[in-house]
C-alpha distance (Angstrom), angle and dihedral (degrees) to the residues before:
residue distance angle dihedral
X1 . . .
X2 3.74 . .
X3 4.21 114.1 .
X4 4.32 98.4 -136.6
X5 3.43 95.4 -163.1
X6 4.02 90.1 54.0
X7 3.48 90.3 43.0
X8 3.97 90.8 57.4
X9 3.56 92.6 48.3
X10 4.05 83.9 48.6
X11 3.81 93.1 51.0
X12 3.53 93.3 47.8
X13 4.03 98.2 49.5
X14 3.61 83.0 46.1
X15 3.45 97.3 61.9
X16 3.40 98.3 40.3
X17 3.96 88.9 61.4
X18 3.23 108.6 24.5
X19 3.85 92.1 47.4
X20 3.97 97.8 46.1
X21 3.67 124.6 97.8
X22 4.26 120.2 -68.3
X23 3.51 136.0 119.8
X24 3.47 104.1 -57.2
X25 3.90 96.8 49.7
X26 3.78 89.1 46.2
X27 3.55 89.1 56.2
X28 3.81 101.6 39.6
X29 4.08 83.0 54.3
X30 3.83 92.4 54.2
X31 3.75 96.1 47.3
X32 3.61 94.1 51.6
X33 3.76 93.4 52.1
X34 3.59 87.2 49.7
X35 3.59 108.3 34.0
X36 3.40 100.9 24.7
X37 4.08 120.0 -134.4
X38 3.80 106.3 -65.7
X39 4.15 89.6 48.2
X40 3.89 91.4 38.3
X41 4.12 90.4 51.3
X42 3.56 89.7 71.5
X43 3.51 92.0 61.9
X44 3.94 89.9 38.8
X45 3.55 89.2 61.1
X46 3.20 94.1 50.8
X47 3.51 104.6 51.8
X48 4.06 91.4 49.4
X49 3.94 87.0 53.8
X50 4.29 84.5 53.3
X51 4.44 89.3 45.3
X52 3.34 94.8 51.8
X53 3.64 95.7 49.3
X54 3.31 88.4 48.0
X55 3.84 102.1 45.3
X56 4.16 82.8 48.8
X57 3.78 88.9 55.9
X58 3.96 83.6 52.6
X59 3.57 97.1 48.4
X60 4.19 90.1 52.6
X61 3.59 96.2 47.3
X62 3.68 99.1 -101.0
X63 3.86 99.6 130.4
X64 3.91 77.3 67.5
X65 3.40 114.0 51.5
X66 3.75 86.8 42.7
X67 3.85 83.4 56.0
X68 3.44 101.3 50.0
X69 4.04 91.2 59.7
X70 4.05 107.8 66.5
X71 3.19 101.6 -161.4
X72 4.03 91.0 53.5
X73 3.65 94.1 45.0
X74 3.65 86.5 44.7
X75 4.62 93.0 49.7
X76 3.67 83.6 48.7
X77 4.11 99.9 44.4
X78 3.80 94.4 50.0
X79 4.28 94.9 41.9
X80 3.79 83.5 57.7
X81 3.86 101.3 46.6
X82 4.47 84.2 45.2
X83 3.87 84.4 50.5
X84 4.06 90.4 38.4
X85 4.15 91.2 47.9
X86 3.65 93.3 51.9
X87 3.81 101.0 41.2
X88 4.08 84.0 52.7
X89 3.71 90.7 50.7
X90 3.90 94.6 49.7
X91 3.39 91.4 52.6
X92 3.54 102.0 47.7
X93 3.61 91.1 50.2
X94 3.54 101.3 44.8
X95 4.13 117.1 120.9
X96 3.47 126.2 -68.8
X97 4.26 130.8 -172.3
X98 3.53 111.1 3.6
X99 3.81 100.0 -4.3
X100 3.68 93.2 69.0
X101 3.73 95.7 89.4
X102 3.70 91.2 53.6
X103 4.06 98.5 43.5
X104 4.03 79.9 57.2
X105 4.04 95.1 56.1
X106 3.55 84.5 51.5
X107 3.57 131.3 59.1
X108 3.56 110.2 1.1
X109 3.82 122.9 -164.4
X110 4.19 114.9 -95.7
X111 3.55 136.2 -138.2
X112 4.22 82.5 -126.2
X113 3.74 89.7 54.7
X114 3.66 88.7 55.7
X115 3.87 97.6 55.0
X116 3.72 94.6 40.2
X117 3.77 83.6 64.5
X118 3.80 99.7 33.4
X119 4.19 81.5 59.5
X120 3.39 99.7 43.5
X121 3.77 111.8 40.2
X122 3.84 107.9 118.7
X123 4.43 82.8 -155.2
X124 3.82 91.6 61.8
X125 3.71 93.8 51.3
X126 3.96 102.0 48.8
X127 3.65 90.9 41.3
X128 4.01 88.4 54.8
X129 3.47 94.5 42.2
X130 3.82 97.6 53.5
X131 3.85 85.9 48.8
X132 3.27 109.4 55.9
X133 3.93 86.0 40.3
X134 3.89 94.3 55.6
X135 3.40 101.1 45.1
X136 3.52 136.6 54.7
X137 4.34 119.0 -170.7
X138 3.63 100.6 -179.7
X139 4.21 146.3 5.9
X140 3.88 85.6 -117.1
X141 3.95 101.7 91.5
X142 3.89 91.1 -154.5
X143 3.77 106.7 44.4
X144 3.93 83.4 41.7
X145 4.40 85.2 62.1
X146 3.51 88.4 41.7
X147 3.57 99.2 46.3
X148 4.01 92.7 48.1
X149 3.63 88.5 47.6
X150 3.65 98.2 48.5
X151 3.83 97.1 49.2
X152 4.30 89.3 46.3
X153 3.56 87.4 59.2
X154 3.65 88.4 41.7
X155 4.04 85.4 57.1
X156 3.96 95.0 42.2
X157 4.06 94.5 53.0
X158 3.99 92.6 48.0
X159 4.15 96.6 38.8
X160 4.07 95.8 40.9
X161 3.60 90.7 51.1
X162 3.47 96.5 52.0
X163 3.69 92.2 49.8
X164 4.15 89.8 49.1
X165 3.94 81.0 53.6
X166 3.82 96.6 53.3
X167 4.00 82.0 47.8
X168 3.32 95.1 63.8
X169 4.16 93.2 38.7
X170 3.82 82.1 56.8
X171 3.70 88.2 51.5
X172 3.70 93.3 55.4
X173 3.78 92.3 52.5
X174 3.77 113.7 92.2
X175 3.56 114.1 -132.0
X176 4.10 134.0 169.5
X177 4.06 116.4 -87.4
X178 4.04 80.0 -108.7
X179 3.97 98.1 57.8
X180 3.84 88.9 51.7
X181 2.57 107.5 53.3
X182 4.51 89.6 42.7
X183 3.68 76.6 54.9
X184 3.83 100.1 55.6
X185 3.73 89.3 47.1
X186 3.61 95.6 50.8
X187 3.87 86.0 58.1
X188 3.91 88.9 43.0
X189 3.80 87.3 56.5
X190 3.50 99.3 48.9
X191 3.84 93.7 58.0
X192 3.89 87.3 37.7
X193 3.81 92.7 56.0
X194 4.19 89.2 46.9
X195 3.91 94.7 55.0
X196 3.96 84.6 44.7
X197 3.76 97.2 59.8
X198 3.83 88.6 36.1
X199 3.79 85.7 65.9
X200 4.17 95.3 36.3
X201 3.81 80.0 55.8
X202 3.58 93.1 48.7
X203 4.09 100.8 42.4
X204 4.37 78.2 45.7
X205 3.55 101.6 44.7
């Protein structure tokens, strides 16, 4: 049996970190000002299919095993922050102005992109991990995992649509060649600054 009140604590910790800025938000922002939503939910997709895999590894104890080998943490760490590095970069030198229109018959975003960075967002995985280790739902160990799980990807489907939707708001806005492309750096930076502590963490850890 599932405890309510624990569950609405869950929910709301949940939300709070699994809906505040990283990588994934920063990109699912940019794509919907560039793409717009029926391109960018492709990549959506994608990147719920990689955070659910990822919050399931989590919930089974994963995250740890993979943590107790250094070498495996350290494979995994430095794949993300490559991935991470070049996302940022794409993003903060996408179009601006008048080549907007073309950067969109190009490239378009793919539901492959979207797991790649579901999987290996370093954001994802400390936010599950401190979840499912502060809170407890119910005495039965399993339905307790599955429970956590199920309402995280609950959170992730609601919040990372929302943020796709501002995207493409932001994409309707008309701004100046100049605030474009300030706007497509701040998202660069954001993911930049995520694969840079991943690898402080790392070189600290």
């Amino acid at each position: 049996m599932i405890d309510l009140v624990s569950a609405g604590f869950f929910l709301m910790a949940a939300l709070a970190l699994l809906g505040s800025p990283g990588p994934a938000i920063a990109a699912l922002l940019a794509i919907g000002r560039l793409h717009g939503m029926a391109t960018g939910l492709r990549f959506y997709v994608g990147l719920q299919i990689g955070l659910a895999i990822a919050a399931a590894a989590a919930a089974a104890g994963l995250l740890s095993l993979i943590e107790a080998i250094p070498l495996a943490m350290m494979v995994m760490t430095v794949a993300a922050t490559v991935y991470l590095v070049w996302l940022s970069w794409k993003i903060a030198s996408a179009p601006v102005g008048a080549d907007l229109s073309a950067a969109r018959r190009q490239a378009s975003p793919t539901i492959a992109g979207g797991v790649v960075l579901g999987l290996t967002n370093p954001k994802a995985y400390i936010a599950f991990a401190s979840l499912f280790a502060a809170y407890r739902l119910s005495q039965d160990g399993a339905l307790d995992m599955q429970a956590k799980w199920a309402l995280c990807v609950l959170i992730m489907i609601v919040v990372d649509i929302f943020w796709l939707w501002l995207g493409v708001v932001l994409g309707k806005v008309k701004l100046e060649p100049s605030s474009e492309r300030a706007l497509n750096i701040c998202f660069g930076l954001v993911i930049l600054a995520t694969a840079i502590l991943s690898l402080i963490e790392l070189v600290g850890a």
